[in-house]
C-alpha positions in Angstrom: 8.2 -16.7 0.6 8.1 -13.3 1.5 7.6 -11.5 4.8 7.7 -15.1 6.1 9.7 -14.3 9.3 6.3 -13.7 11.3 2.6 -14.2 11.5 0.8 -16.0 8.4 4.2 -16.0 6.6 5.9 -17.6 9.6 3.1 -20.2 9.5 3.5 -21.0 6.0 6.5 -21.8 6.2 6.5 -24.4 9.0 3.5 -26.1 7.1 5.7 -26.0 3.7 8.9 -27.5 5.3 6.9 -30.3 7.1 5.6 -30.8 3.5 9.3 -31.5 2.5 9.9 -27.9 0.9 13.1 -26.3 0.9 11.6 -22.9 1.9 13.4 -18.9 1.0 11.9 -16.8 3.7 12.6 -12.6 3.5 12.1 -10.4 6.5 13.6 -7.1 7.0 14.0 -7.7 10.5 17.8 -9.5 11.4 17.1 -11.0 14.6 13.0 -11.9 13.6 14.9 -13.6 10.2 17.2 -15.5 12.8 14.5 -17.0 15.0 12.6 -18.3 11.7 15.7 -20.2 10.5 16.5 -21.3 14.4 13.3 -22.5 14.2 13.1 -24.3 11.0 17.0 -25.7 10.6 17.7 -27.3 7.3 14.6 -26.8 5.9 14.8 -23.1 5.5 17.2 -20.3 4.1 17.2 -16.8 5.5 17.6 -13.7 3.7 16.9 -10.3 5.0 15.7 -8.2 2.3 12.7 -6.0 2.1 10.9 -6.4 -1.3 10.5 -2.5 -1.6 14.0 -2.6 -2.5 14.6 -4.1 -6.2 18.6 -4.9 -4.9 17.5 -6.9 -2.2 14.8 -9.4 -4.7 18.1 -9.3 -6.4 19.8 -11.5 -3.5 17.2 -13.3 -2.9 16.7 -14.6 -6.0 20.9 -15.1 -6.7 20.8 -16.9 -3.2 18.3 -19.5 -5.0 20.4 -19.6 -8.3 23.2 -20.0 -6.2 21.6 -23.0 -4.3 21.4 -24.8 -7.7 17.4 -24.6 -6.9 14.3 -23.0 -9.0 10.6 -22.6 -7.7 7.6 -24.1 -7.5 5.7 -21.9 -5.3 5.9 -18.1 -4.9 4.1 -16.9 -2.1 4.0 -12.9 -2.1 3.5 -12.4 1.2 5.2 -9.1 2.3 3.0 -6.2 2.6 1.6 -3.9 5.9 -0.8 -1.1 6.5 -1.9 1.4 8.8 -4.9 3.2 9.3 -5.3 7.1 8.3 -8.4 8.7 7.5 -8.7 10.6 3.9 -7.8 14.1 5.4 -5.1 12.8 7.5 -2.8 10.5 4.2 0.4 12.1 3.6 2.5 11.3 0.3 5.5 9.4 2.8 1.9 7.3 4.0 0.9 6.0 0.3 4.3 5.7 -1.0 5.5 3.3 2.0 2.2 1.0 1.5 1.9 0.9 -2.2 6.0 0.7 -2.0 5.6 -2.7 -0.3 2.4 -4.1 -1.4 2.0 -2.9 -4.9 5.3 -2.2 -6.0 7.9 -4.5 -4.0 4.8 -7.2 -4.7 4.8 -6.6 -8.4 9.1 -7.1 -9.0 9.0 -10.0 -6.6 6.8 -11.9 -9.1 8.5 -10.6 -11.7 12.0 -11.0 -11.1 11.0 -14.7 -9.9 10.2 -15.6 -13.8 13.2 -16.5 -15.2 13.6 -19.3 -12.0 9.9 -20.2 -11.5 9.1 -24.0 -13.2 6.5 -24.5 -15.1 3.1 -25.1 -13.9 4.5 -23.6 -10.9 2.1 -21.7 -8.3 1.7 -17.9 -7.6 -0.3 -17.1 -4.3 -0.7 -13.3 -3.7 -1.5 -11.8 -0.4 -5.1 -10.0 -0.2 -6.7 -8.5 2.1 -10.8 -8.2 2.9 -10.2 -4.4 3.3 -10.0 -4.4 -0.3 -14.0 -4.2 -0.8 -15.3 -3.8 2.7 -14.3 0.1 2.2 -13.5 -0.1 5.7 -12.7 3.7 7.4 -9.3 5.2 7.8 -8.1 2.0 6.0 -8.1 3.8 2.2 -4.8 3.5 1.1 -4.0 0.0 2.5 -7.6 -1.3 1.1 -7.1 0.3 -2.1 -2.9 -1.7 -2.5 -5.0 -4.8 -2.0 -7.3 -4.2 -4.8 -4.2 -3.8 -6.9 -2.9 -6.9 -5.9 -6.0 -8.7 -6.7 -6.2 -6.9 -10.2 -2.2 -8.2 -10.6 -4.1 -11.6 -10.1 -6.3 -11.6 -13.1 -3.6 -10.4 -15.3 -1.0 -12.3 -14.4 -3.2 -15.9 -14.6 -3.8 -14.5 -18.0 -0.2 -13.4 -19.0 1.4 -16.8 -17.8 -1.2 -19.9 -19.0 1.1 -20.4 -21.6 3.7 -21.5 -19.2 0.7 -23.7 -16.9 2.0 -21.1 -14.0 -1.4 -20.3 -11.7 -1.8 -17.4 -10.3 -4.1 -16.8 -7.4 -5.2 -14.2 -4.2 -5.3 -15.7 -0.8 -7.4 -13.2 0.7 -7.3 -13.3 5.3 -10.2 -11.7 7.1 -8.9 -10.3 11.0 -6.2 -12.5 11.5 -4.3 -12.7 15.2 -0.9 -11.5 14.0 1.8 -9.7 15.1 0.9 -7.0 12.5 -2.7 -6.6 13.8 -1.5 -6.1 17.1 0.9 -3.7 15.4 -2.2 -1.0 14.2 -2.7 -0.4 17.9 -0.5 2.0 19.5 -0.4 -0.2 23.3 -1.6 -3.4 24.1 -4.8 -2.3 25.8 -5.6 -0.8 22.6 -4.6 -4.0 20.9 -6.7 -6.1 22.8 -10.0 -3.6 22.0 -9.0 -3.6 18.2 -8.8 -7.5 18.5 -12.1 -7.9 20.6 -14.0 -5.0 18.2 -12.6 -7.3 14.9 -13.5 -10.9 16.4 -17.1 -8.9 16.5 -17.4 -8.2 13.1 -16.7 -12.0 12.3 -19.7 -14.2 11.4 -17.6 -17.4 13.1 -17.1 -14.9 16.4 -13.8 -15.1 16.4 -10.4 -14.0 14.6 -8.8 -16.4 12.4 -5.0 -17.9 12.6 -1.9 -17.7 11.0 -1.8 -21.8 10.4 -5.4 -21.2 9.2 -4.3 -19.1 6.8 -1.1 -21.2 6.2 -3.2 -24.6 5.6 -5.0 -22.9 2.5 -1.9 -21.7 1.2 -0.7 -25.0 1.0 -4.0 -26.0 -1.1 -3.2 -23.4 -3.5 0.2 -24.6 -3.8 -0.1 -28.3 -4.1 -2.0 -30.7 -6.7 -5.2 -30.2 -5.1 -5.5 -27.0 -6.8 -4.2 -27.9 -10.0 -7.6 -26.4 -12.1 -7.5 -23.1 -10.1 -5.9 -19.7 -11.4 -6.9 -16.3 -11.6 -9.1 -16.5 -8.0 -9.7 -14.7 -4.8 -10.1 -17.0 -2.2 -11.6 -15.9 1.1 -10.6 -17.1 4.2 -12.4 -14.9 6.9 -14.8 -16.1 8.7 -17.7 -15.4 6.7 -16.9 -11.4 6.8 -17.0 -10.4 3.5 -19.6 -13.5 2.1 -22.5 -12.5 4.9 
């Protein structure tokens, strides 16, 4: 599990280890890494990698090898944004977002081949900017399309090996990485009340909301369901 020191990722991973799962969480933050595995003891392993850098997939994956373990679920969860209208995008602005959730998101599938089992699950991380066209958002939306494209292919490329392939795609979210796009909290709290808004539900969603239809698209309950993007926002982009 990817970025899965914080916010949905975070979430996922408590509902996976209640589930029984030996979770691998990635964060490139040290002391955000160590409160995840304080958190979730045994049931966890830790290692602090960020996915735009091939070496570090490298460790992750040896640290599963060396675990004796292989994977049922890869959840490609590491990815971030920031807003910056068209006249304002700067080469060092794409490259860090479609480093992270194009290209880190690509070799962490990927390199995960070789250990991933059969009929094994793939959930990518979406987002609704992807078709909303939403301003100042471009580059972000446009790495989200990608990664919904890398789901169509992929549930294509691996059927022979029963391995789904799906997007989870969050609408506005309460995360640490929303309140992130804000540059103070007062700002924060206008971003969140302007997003909650634009919900049909009237309010933002929740990391263990997200989490819980993870967890569908890992287990059983999904088993005839590949190649998807499936909404969980509210009702933003279905209204």
């Amino acid at each position: 599990m990817t970025g899965g020191t914080t916010g949905i990722g975070l979430a996922a991973a408590r509902r996976f280890a209640a589930e029984g799962a030996h979770v691998f969480i990635t964060g490139r933050r040290q002391d955000a890494l160590d409160a995840a595995v304080a958190e979730l003891g045994d049931a966890v392993t830790g290692i602090r990698g960020d996915v735009a850098e091939p070496g570090d997939l490298d460790r992750l994956y040896a640290a599963v090898e060396q675990q004796g373990r292989r994977i049922d679920v890869l959840f490609a969860n590491a990815g971030g944004g920031s807003f910056r209208p068209l006249e304002q995008v700067t080469e060092d602005h794409f490259d860090q977002i479609f480093d992270t959730n194009v290209r880190g998101l690509l070799f962490t599938v990927q390199k995960a081949l070789p250990l991933l089992n059969d009929g094994a699950s793939v959930i990518l991380t979406g987002f609704t900017a992807a078709s909303t066209g939403t301003e100042a958002f471009g580059v972000y939306g446009a790495s989200k399309a990608a990664v919904r494209s890398f789901a169509r292919t992929w549930a294509n490329e691996l059927r022979g090996r029963r391995i789904r392939v799906n997007t989870l795609t969050p609408g506005p979210t309460d995360t640490p990485g929303i309140t992130g796009l804000a540059p103070d909290q007062e700002k924060a709290t206008q971003l969140k009340g302007f997003l909650a808004g634009q919900v049909p539900l009237g309010r933002m969603g929740t990391p263990d909301e997200i989490a819980s239809v993870a967890l569908f698209l890992a287990g059983d309950q999904s088993s005839f369901v590949t190649g998807i993007e499936l909404f969980v926002d509210g009702g933003v982009n279905q209204i």
